[in-house]
C-alpha positions in Angstrom: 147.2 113.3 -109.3 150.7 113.1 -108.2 151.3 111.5 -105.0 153.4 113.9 -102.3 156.3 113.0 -101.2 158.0 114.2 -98.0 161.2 115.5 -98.5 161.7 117.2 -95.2 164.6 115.7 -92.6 163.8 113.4 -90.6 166.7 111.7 -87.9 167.5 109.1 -90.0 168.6 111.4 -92.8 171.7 109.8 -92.3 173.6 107.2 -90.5 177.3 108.5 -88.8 180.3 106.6 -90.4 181.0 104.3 -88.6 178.0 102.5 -87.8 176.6 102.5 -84.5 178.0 99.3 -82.7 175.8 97.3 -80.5 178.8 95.2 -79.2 178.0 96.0 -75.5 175.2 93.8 -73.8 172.4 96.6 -72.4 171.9 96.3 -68.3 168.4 94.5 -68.7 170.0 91.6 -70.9 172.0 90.5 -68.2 174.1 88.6 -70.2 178.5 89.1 -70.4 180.0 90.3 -73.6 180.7 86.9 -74.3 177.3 85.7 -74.4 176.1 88.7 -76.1 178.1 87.7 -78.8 176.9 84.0 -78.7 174.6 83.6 -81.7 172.9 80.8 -79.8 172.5 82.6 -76.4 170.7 85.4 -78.5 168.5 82.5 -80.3 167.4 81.0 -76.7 167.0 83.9 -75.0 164.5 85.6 -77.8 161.7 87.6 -76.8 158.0 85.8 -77.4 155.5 88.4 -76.8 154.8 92.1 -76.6 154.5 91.4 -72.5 158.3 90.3 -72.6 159.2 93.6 -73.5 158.8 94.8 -70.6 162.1 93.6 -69.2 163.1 97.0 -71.5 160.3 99.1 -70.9 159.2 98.2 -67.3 156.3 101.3 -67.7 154.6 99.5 -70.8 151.7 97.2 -70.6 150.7 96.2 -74.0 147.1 95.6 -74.7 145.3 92.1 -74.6 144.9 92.0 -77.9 148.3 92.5 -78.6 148.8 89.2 -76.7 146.6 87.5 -78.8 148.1 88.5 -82.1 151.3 87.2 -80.8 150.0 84.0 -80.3 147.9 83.7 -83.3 151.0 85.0 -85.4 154.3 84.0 -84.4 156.2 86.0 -82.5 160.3 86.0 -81.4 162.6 88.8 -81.2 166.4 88.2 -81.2 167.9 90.7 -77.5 170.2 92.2 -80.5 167.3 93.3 -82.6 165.1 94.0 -79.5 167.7 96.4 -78.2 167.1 98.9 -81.5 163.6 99.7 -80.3 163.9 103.1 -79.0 160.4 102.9 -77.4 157.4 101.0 -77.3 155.5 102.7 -79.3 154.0 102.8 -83.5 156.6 106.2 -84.3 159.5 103.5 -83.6 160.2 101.7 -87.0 161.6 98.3 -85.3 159.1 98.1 -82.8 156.7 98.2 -86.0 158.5 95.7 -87.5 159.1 92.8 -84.9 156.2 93.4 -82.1 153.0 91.2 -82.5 150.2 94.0 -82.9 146.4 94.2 -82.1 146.0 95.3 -85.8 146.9 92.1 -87.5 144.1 90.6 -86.0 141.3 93.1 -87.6 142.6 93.3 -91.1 139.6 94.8 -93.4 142.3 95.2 -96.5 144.0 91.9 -97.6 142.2 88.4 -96.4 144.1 85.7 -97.8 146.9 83.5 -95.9 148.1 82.1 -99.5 147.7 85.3 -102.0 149.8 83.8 -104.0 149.0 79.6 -103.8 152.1 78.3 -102.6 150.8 75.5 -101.2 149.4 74.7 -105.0 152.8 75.1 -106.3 153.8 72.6 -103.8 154.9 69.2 -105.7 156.7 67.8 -102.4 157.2 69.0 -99.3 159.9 71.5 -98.8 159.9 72.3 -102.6 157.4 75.7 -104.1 157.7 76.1 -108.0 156.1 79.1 -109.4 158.3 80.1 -112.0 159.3 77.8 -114.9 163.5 77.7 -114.9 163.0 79.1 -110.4 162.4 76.8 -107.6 162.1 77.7 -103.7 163.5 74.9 -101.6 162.2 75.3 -97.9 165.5 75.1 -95.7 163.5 75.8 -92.3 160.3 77.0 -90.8 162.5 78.7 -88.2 163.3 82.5 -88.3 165.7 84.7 -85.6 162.9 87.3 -85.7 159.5 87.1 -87.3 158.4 89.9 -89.1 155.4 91.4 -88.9 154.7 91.9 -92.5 156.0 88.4 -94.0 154.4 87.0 -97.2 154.5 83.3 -95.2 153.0 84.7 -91.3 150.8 81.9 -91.4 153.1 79.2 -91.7 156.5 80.3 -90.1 157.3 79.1 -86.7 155.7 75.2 -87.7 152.4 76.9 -88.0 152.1 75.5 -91.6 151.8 71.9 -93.1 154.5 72.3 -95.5 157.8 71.4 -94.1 161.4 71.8 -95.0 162.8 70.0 -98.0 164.8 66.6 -97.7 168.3 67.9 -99.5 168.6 64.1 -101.9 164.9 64.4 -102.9 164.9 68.1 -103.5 167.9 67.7 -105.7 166.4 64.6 -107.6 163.4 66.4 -108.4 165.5 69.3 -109.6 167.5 67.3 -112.0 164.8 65.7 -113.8 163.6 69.2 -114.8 166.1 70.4 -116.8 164.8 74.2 -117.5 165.2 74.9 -113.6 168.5 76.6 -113.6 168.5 78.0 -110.1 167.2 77.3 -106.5 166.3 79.6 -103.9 167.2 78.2 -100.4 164.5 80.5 -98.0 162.3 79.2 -95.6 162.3 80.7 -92.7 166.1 81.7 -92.5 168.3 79.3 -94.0 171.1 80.6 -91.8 169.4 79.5 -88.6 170.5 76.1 -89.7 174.0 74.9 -88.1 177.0 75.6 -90.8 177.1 71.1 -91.0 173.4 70.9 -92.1 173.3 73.8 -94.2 176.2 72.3 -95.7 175.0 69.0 -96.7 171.8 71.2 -98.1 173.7 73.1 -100.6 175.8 70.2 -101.4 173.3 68.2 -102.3 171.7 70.5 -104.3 175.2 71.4 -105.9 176.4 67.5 -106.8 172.3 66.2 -107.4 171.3 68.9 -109.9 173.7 70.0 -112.3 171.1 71.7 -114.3 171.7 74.4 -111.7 173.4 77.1 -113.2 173.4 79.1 -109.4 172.1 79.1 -105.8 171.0 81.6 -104.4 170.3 82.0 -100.4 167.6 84.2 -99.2 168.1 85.5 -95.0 167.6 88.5 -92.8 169.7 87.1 -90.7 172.8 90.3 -91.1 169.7 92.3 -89.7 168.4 90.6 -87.0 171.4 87.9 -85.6 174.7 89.1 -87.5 176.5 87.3 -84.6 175.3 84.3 -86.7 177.2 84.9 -89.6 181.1 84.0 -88.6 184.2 82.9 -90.0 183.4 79.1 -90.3 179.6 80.0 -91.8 181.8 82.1 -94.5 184.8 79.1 -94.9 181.9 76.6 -95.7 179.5 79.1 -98.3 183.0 79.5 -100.0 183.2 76.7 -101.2 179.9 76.4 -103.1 180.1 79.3 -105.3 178.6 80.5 -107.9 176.7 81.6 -104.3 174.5 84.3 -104.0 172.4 86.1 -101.5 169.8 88.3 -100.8 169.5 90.1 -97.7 166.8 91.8 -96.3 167.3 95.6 -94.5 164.4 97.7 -94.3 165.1 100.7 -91.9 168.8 102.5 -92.0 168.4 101.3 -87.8 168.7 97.6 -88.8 172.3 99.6 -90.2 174.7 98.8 -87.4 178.3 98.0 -87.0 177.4 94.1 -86.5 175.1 94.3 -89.3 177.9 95.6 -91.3 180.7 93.0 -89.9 178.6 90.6 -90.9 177.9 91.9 -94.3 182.1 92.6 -94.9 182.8 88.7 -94.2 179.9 87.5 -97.0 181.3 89.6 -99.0 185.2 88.9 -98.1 183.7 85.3 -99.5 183.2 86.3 -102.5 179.3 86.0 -102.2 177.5 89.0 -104.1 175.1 90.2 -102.0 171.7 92.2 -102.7 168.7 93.8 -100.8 165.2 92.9 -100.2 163.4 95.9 -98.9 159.9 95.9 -98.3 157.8 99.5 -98.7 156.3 99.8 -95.3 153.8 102.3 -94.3 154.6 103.9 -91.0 158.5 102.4 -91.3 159.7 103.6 -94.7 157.8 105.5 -96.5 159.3 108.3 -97.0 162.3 109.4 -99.1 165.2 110.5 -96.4 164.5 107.2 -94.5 164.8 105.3 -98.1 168.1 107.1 -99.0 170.0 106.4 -96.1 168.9 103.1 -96.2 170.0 102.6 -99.8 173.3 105.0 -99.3 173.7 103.1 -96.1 173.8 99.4 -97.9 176.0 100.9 -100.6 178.6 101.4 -97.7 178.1 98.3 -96.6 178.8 96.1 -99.6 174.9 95.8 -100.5 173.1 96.8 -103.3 170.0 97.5 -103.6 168.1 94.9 -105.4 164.3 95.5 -105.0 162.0 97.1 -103.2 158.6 95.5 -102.7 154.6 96.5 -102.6 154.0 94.6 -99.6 152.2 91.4 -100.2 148.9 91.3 -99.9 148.4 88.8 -96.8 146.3 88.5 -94.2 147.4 90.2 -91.1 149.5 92.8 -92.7 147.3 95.7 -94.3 148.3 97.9 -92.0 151.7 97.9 -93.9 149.8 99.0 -96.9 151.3 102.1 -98.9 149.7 103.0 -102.1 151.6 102.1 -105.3 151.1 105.8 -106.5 153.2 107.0 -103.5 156.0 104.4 -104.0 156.4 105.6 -107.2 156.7 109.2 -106.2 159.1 108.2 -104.1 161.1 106.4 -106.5 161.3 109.7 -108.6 162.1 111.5 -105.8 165.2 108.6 -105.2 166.6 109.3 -108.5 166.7 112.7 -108.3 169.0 112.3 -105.2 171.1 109.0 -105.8 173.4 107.7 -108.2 171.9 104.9 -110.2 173.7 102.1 -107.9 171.6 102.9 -104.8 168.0 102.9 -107.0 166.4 99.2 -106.3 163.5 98.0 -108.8 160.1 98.7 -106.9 157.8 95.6 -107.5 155.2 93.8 -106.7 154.7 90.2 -106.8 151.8 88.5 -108.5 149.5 85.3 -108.1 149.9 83.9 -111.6 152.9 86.2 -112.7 155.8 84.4 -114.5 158.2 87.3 -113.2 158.3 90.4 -110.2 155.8 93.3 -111.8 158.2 96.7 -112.3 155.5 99.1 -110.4 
């Protein structure tokens, strides 16, 4: 049986040209411009749990077990990306995304912390091989905004054992095997780390591991703290290319003229840059939100690289979408966008050697 797909309009059809601009600090921020724009004031002044949002929405009281999911599951919202939450409520796609919810607690669908036994594929700390010529080096544990539906909830924030890599040792065991070709520098967000540190992390991956044929960095960070990404951040990833990176959007919200700032001055640095959405039920699972997403990154210098089945871990089944209606909506997807804009819809697997085209 076919799956249906909703094709009527929906606000975020489309996104106006230019983006929307969030350059102006909202009243219950109480910040100046200045700070606003401080990618460090937005950092200390994150939001830690559904009862903080309040300071936006003085007439919400979340529940208790909202509390609890919060601090069970990390929880930290950037002001920037608090201040797209248009109200406090499940209909509002960011507040989905980034608020700690009573629902991750009680998940009857998907029961494993590890679905896919990372910490098995863990030869030493920092480092996760799952793929024969691919490695993962750990940068941080640290993001600017959790996310609700993240394949690694259960060890983000310093909830896990596994810590970040130590750059000479990660690069040593690199070089003595030979068939690795590239790294993946994640976490957590690797951008969180200051420009210096991140630095001497790609360097010594870059000078210890010649095998390497590229590096690739893996951040949300154009989405949730673009303030982060400026002109020194940009001088410094210059000079490591063959650099690339993969972002992660997943509402045409996230879409804003910092977002896009930030995504012009990767780009100005001759990074390629690629997207990471995730299929989320309830955020975009429909085909007008998923078109102005993907016609959205195209304007911003961003293609769309995949979009994922969300992994199946613990705390997130409320996410769930059936694979039968993400492929619906990728026929639907065709039919309206030029092939540029059409990412590959995947899922990851536990003992796959490669992403599974769904």
């Amino acid at each position: 049986m076919t799956a249906k797909v909703n094709t009527t309009s929906k606000a975020w059809k489309s996104r106006p040209i230019p983006f929307p601009s969030l350059g102006k600090p909202p009243a219950w921020a109480q910040a100046s411009a200045a700070e606003w724009r401080d990618w460090r004031w937005q950092l200390r002044h994150r939001l830690r749990s559904p009862a903080e949002l309040r300071r936006i929405f003085p007439s919400w009281t979340p529940a208790a077990e909202d509390e609890r999911a919060a601090e069970q599951f990390r929880m930290a919202v950037t002001p920037y990306y608090a201040a797209l939450i248009r109200a406090p409520e499940e209909s509002d796609p960011i507040f989905r995304l980034c608020v700690a919810r009573a629902e991750e607690l009680h998940d009857a669908r998907f029961h494993e912390a590890d679905p896919f036994g990372e910490a098995a594929h863990c030869p030493l700390p920092g480092i996760i091989r799952r793929y024969r010529d691919r490695v993962l080096v750990t940068a941080t544990l640290e993001c600017a905004v959790y996310c609700r539906h993240c394949t690694r909830k259960h060890t983000v924030g310093g909830q896990g054992r596994r810590g970040a890599a130590d750059p000479r040792r990660a690069a040593a065991w690199i070089a003595a095997r030979p068939e690795i070709r590239e790294a993946l520098i994640s976490g957590g967000d690797p951008l969180l780390l200051s420009t210096d540190r991140l630095d001497r992390l790609i360097g010594a991956l870059r000078r210890g591991a010649p095998n390497l044929d590229l590096i690739r960095i893996g951040t949300r960070i154009p989405a949730a703290l673009p303030q982060r990404v400026d002109r020194a951040l940009c001088a410094m990833l210059r000079r490591h290319h063959p650099l690339w990176m993969n972002l992660h959007f997943n509402h045409p919200a996230e879409l804003t003229a910092e977002a896009a700032r930030a995504c012009e001055r990767l780009a100005d640095a001759g990074i390629p840059l690629g997207n990471q959405a995730v299929l989320l039920r309830g955020v975009n699972d429909d085909a007008d939100t998923l078109e102005a997403l993907f016609r959205g990154l195209l304007r911003m210098r961003v293609r769309p690289y995949y979009l994922f089945q969300c992994d199946p871990v613990r705390g997130t089944g409320h996410f769930f979408t059936p694979p039968e209606r993400g492929r619906a909506l990728m026929r639907e997807l065709r039919r309206r966008l030029t092939g540029l804009a059409i990412p590959a819809y995947v899922r990851d697997a536990p003992d796959g050697e490669s992403k599974i085209p769904l």
